[in-house]
Structures are given as C-alpha cells and as structure tokens.
C-alpha positions as semicolon CSV with decimal commas, in nm:
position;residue;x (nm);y (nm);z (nm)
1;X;-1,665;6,628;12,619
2;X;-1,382;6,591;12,307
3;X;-1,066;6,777;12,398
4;X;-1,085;7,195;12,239
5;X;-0,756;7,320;12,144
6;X;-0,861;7,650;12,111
7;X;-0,935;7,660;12,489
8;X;-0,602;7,522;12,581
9;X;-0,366;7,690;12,338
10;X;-0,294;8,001;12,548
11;X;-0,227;7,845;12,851
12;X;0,023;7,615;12,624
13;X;0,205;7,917;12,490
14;X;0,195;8,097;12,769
15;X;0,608;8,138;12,770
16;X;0,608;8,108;12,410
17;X;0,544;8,492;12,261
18;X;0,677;8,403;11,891
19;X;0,482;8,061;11,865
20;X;0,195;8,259;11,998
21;X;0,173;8,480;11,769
22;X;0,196;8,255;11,481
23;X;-0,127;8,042;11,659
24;X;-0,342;8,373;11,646
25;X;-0,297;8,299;11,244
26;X;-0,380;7,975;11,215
27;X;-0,670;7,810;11,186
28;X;-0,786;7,531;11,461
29;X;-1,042;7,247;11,336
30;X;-1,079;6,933;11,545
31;X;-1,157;6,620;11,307
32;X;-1,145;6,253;11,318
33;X;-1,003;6,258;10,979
34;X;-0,630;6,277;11,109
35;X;-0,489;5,986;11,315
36;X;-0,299;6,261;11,504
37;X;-0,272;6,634;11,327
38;X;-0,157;6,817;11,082
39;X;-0,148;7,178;10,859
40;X;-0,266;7,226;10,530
41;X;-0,322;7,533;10,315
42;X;-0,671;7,528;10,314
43;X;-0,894;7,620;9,967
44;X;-0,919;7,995;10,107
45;X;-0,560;8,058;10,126
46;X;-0,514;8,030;10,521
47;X;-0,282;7,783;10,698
48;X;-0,527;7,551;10,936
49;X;-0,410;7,303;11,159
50;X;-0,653;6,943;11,138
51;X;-0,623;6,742;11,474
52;X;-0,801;6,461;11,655
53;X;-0,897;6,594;11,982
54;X;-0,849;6,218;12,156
55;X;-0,486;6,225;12,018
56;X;-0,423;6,518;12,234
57;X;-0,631;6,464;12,496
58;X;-0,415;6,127;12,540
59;X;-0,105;6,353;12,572
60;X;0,117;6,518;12,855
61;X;0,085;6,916;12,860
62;X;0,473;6,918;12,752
63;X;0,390;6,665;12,471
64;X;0,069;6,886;12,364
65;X;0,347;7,203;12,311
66;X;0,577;6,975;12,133
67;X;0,258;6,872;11,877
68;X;0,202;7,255;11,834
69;X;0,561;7,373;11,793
70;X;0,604;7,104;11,544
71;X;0,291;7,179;11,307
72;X;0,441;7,578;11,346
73;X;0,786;7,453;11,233
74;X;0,658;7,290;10,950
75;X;0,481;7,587;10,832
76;X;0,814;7,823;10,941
77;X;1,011;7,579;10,721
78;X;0,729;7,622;10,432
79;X;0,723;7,208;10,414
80;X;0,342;7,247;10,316
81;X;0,359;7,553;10,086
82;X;0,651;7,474;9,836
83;X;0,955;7,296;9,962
84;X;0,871;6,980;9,761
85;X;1,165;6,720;9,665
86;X;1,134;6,680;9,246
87;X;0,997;6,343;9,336
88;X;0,696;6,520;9,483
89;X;0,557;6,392;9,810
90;X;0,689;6,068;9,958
91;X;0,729;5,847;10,297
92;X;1,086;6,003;10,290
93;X;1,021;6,328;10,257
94;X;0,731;6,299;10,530
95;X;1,026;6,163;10,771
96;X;1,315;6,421;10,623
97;X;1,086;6,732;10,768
98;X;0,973;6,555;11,101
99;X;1,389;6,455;11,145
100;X;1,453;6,849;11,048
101;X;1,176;6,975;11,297
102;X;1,200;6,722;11,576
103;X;1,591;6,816;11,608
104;X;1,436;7,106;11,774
105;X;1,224;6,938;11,989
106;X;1,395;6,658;12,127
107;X;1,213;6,493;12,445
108;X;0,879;6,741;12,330
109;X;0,696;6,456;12,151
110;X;0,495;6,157;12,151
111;X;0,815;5,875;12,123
112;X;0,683;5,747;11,803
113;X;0,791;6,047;11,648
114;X;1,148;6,041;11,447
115;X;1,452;6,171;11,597
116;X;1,788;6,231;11,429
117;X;2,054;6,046;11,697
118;X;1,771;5,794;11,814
119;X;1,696;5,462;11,704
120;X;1,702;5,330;11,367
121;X;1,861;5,765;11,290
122;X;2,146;5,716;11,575
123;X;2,388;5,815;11,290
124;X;2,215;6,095;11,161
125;X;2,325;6,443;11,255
126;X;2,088;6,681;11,453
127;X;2,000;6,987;11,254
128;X;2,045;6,941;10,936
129;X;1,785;7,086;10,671
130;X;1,449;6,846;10,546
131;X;1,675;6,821;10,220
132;X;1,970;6,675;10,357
133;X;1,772;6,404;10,574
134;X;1,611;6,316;10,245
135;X;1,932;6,222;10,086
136;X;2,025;6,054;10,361
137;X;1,736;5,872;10,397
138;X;1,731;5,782;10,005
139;X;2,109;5,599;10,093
140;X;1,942;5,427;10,357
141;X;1,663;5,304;10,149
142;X;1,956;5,156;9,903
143;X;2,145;5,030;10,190
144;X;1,830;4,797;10,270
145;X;1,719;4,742;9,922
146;X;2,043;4,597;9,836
147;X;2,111;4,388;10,178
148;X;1,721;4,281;10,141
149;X;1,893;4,163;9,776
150;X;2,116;3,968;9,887
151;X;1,956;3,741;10,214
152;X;1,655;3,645;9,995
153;X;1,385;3,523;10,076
154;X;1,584;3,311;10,377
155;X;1,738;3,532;10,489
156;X;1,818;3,662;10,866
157;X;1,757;4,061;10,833
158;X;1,698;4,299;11,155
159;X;1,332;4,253;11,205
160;X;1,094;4,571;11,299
161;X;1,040;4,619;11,646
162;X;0,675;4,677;11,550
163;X;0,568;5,002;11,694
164;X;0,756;5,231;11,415
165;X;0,807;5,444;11,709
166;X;1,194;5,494;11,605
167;X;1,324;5,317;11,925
168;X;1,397;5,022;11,768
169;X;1,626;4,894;11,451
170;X;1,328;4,837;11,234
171;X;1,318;4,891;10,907
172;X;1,247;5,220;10,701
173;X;0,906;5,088;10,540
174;X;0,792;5,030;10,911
175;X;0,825;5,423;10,968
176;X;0,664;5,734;10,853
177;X;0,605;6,069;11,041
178;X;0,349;6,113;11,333
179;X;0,163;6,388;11,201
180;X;-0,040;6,421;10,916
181;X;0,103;6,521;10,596
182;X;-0,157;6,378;10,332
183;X;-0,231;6,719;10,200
184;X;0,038;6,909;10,135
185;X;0,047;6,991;9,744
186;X;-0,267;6,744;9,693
187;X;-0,538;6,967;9,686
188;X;-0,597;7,130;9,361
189;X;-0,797;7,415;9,564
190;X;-0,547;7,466;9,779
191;X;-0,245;7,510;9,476
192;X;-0,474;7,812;9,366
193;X;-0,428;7,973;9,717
194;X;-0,096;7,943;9,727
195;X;0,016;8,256;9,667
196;X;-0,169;8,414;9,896
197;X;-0,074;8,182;10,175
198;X;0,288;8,252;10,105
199;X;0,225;8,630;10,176
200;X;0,002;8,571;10,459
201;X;0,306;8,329;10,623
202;X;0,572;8,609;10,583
203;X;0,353;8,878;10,717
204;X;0,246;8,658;11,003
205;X;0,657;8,568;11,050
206;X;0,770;8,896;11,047
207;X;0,456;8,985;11,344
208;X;0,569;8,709;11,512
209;X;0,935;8,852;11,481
210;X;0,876;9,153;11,613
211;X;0,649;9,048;11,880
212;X;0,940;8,818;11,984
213;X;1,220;9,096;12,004
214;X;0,978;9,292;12,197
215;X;0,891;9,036;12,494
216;X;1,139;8,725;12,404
217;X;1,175;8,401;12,133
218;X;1,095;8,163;12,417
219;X;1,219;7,784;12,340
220;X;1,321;7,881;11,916
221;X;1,669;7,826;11,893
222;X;1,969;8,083;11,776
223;X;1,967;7,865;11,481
224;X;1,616;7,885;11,390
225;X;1,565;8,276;11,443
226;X;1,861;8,290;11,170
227;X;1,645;8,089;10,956
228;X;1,319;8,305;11,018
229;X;1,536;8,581;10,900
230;X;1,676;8,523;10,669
231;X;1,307;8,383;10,503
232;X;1,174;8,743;10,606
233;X;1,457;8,930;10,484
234;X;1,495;9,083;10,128
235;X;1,767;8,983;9,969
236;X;1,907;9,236;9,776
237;X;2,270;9,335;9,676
238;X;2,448;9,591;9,861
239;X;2,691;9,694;9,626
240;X;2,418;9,781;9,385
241;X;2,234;9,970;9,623
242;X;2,561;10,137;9,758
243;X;2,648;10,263;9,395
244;X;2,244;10,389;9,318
245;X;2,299;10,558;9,695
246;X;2,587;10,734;9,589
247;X;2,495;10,825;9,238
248;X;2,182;10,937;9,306
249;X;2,333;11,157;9,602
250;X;2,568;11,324;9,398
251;X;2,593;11,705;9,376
252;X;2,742;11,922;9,117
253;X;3,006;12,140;9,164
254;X;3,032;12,421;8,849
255;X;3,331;12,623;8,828
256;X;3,467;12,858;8,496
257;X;3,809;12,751;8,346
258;X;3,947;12,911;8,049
259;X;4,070;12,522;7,929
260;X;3,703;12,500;7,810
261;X;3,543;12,620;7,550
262;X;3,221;12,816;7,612
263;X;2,954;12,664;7,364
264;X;2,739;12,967;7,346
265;X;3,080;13,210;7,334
266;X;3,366;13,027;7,237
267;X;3,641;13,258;7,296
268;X;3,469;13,577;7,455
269;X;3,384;13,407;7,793
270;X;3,502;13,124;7,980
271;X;3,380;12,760;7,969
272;X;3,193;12,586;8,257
273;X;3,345;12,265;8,404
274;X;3,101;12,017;8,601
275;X;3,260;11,791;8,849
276;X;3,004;11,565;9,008
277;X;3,134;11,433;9,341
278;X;2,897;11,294;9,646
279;X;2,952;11,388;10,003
280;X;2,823;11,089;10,197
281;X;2,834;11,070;10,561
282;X;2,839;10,723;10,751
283;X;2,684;10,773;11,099
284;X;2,793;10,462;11,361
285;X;2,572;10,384;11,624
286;X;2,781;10,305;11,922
287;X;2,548;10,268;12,185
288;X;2,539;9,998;12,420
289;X;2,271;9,794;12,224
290;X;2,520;9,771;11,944
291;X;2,723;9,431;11,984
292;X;3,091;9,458;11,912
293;X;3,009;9,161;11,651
294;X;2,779;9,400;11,486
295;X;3,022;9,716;11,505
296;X;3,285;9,446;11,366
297;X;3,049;9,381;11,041
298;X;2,929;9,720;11,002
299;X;3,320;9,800;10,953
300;X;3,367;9,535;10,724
301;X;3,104;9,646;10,514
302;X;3,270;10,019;10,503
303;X;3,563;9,821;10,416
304;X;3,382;9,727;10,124
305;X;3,215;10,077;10,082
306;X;3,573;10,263;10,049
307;X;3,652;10,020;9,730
308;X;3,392;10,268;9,596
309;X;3,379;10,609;9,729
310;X;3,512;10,875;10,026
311;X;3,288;10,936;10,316
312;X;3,296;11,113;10,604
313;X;3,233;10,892;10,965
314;X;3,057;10,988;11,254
315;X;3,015;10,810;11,578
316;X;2,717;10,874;11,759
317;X;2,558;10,724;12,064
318;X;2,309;11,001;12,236
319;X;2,517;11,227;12,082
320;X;2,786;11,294;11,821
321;X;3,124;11,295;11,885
322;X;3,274;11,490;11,677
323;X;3,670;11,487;11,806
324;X;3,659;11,135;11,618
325;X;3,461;11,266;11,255
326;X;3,710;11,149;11,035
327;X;3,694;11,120;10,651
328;X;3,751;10,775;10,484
329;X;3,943;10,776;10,176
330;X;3,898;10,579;9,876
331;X;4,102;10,243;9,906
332;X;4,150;10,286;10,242
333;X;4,141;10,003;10,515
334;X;4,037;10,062;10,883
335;X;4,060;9,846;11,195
336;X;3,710;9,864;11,422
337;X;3,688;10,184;11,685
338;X;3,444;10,183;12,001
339;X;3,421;10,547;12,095
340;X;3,120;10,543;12,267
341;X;2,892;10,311;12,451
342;X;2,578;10,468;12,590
343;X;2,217;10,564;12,462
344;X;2,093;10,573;12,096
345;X;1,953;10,912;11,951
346;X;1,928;10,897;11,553
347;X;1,844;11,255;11,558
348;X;2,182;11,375;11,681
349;X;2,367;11,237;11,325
350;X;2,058;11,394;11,157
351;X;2,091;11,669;11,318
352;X;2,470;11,712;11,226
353;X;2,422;11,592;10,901
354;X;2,142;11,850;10,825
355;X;2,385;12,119;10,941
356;X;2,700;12,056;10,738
357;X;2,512;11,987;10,413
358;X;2,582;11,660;10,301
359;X;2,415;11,492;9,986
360;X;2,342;11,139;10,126
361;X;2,358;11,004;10,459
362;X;2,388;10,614;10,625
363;X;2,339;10,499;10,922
364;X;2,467;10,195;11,039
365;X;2,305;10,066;11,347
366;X;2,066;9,835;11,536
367;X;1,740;10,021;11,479
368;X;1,644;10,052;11,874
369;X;1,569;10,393;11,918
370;X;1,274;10,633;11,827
371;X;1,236;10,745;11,466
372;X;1,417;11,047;11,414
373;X;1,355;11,417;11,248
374;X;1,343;11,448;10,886
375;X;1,700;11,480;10,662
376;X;1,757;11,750;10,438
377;X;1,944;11,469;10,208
378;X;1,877;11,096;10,153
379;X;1,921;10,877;10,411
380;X;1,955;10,493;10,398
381;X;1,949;10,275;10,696
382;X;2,212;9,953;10,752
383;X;2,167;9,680;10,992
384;X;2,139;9,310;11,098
385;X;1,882;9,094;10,996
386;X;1,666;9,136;11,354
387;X;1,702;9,558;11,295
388;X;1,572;9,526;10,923
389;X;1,233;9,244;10,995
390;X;1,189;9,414;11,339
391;X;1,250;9,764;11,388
392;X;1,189;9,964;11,651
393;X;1,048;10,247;11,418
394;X;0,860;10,205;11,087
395;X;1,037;10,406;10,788
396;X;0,962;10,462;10,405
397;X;1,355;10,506;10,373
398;X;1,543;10,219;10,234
399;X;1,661;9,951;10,500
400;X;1,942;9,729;10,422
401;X;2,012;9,372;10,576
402;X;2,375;9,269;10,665
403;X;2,526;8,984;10,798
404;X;2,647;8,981;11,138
C-alpha cells in the first residue's frame, strides 16, 4: 500500500500547533510526477503540496516533519506566489530559498538537501533571506566560471563528489534543491489565481498566528514569527494616523470676546471665538503580561506623540491608578514608569475615560484581556505586532502595530 500523508500528518504535527494549522489549508495529492515534493498554486487558487509517497515512505519520522516544515516555509516566505528574482526562475534561486528555509531546519532533512555552513556553503551565513543567498550564489557561479577559465580543458579543478547531496566540494552545476520547484510562476492557470492565493495565505497565516499564541509556535523560531508578522501586519504610518486621531477628536470650545466682531451685529453684541483643542487620554496597560520591552516602546512612541499634542496618561492594570494620572505636555520628554503589575481590565480606563469626558482615547497595551464596554469618545488601540495579528478580542476600532 503507497505511503498517505494525509493519514500521517497529524501525528507529525502533533507538537507543532502553527504548522498545523497551516496543513488544514493545504492541499495533499500524492503523485509520481515529483522526484520528492513540492507546492504549487494550483489553477483554483489554493496552495497544494505534490509528493511521491515512496520518497517519504523511504524517510525517518523526524525527516518526514523536516519535508513538511520546509514546503510550509516556502509558502510562509511566498517563494511560490511572487518573490521571483528579475531573472525569473533559475537553479540559483531554487537553492537561495532551500539555503533560506533549511537554516531553519538544520539536521530535519534528507542530507542531500542544501545547508548554509555545510559543504560546498561552509562560508555562507545561516539565516540570511532567499535574496541574499542568490547573490551570493551568483559570486560563486563567477568564482567557478572564471577559475573553470583559466585551467582549460587540462586542467586540475575540485571534482563533484557525485551525489549533489552538499557534503562534498562539488561544483554548483552538480546541485539544485531537493524539492520540487518546477511550477512556481509556470503555470499560466495558476498566474490567474494568484490573487486569490495571496489572500487565502495571509488569512490562513494570521489563523495560524493566533492559533499559535493561544497553545504555542512549537519548533518556528523568534526570528521567523517576526517575519510572519510583519507579512500579516498592515503597514501603515503612525504619525498620520496619530494626527487624523487627534483632529478628528477635537472639540470646540466657544466663548464671547468683545476683540471680535459679531458678523450678524457688529458692534451691538459680542463676537464668538472658537478654539478647537483635543483632550486625548493615553491609557497604559501595566499588567503583568506587558513586557518592560513593550512598556519601553510604548513610551517611546508617546515620546513621539508629545512632538504633536498634550495628553493626559493613565496607568491601568485591573484598575486605574489615578495618584499617577498625569498630563503630558507638548515637547515634553519622559523616562519609562512601572506603576503597576497585575491583571488587565480595559474597561477600568473606559470606564474613567467615559466619566471625565474626554474626546479621544488610546490604549497602549498587549491586547490580552476581554473586550471591553463601549466609549463615549473614539478609541484607538496600540500594540506589538503579536497584539495587532492576534488579539485576544475582535474590534471594529482601529488597531495600530508598533515595534517592540
């Protein structure tokens, strides 16, 4: 009977919630076609991975997660769904994204896979990006193009070890990457879909993400979650949204002077000055979940802030603590404060806000806690990267991404 992946898979990524979820989206088709395996964007607009069920079968159980992880990366690193060198495909760029995957996944895989720090890539650096392997690869390709040059046809050049397995000092033309990667970009069917599948990978990445906050990222590195991220994570700039925030918060304040001319009266009743001035508040969340990294950068950003407004600050944990409500003038700079450490309630800042009537409100935080009641005034949310892709709470209010 040929080897099933399907029947295997959740055994295989059993300790693996984030790579789990990403299998439940992928398409599984066993096929002679593929020396080995591969994903493709398939003519509906679904990522499927191809493999040849005696290429696994001939594998180790740790080997068999390696192959898995590594199709998964390549789709996490979009190498089959736009990430093309100008050059288009090439043998290069088939090794550049194996060296940029495999740098995760060192002693996972088959040894004829390519490693950066092994073999004939002992120089190369481990985790560098598909890109910079392909330029590095490109100087290697000169290197032997111009030594091939100059021995001739006599001459006494490193021969290939044979196996292209990357254990040896063979030459580049002898390698290529284990898996399949014949149809990424090739299939005029698939180009059509692409569009689709791009929405249907950052859906399925930001599942995954939130899946993996919930219950763990098993084996994906610190590095790659950054990466997963930031390809989840709008991009936006904060300045911009901090000055619509504030303008579109502001309040007017109407008052009669006798230095203004009354339009409708001039000279029997006094004019009407408008001053328009917004009274944000800045809730911190101090709770224990909140790294003092995090309560660093959310200072820095307030830093930033003050260049272009006064606020009023208010730690909260559970609760607010109101001895240490300070307002934050204009120009000001302000070292970090840690006033609190315990739980996180958002409705006690909403709760305070609501009560002092202020025209926008911001909290700054790490999104673990239960949604809170409704504001009387806008409210905009700030926090890492892992807070805005995987919240604990779903919210039509505007969620801003900051580095941490």
């Amino acid at each position: 009977m040929a080897f099933e992946l399907n029947t295997h898979t959740a055994k295989l990524l059993m300790n693996e919630p984030f790579f789990a979820s990403l299998s439940r989206r992928v398409e599984k088709t066993a096929t002679t076609n593929v020396p080995t395996a591969g994903v493709r964007v398939n003519k509906r607009g679904y990522f499927e991975m191809l493999y040849n069920p005696d290429f696994l079968e001939s594998l180790t159980e740790t080997q068999r997660l390696g192959v898995l992880k590594h199709e998964f990366y390549h789709l996490i690193f979009e190498h089959c769904t736009g990430r093309l060198p100008s050059e288009g495909m090439s043998k290069l760029w088939n090794i550049a994204t194996d060296l940029a995957i495999n740098s995760h996944l060192m002693n996972e895989l088959p040894e004829k896979g390519c490693f950066p720090g092994k073999g004939m890539f002992k120089d190369f650096e481990a985790g560098l990006s598909a890109e910079n392997y392909f330029k590095l690869l490109q100087k290697m390709k000169e290197d032997e193009e111009q030594k091939g040059e100059g021995e001739g046809e006599g001459g006494s050049g490193s021969p290939s070890d044979g196996e292209g397995n990357g254990a040896g000092e063979g030459s580049l033309s002898d390698m290529d990457s284990f898996d399949d990667h014949s149809q990424w970009g090739e299939n005029p069917e698939a180009k059509e879909a692409l569009s689709k599948a791009k929405e249907r990978l950052k859906n399925a990445l930001k599942d995954a993400s939130r899946e993996a906050s919930q219950r763990g990222w098993g084996s994906v590195s610190s590095d790659c979650r950054n990466k997963i991220m930031d390809a989840i994570s709008s991009k936006v700039d904060w300045r911009k949204v901090m000055r619509y925030f504030i303008k579109t918060s502001q309040a007017s304040n109407r008052r009669s002077t006798v230095k203004r001319i009354n339009r409708r009266f001039p000279y029997i009743h006094a004019g009407r000055r408008t001053e328009r001035v917004a009274n944000i508040a800045i809730s911190i969340d101090q709770s224990g979940s909140v790294s003092d990294s995090m309560l660093s950068a959310f200072y820095a950003e307030l830093d930033k802030l003050a260049e272009l407004a006064t606020f009023t600050v208010i730690p909260f944990d559970h609760e607010v603590f109101e001895k240490k409500i300070f307002v934050w003038k204009k120009g000001e700079k302000r070292k970090k404060e840690r006033v609190l450490n315990g739980g996180t309630c958002f409705d006690a800042p909403t709760a305070y806000v609501n009560q002092n009537a202020f025209d926008g409100h911001i909290i700054l935080t790490d999104m673990y806690a239960q949604k809170p009641k409704r504001s009387k005034c806008q409210r905009m949310w700030m926090t890492d990267k892992n807070g805005a892709s995987c919240p604990y709470f779903t919210t039509n209010e505007r969620v801003i991404a900051i580095e941490v």
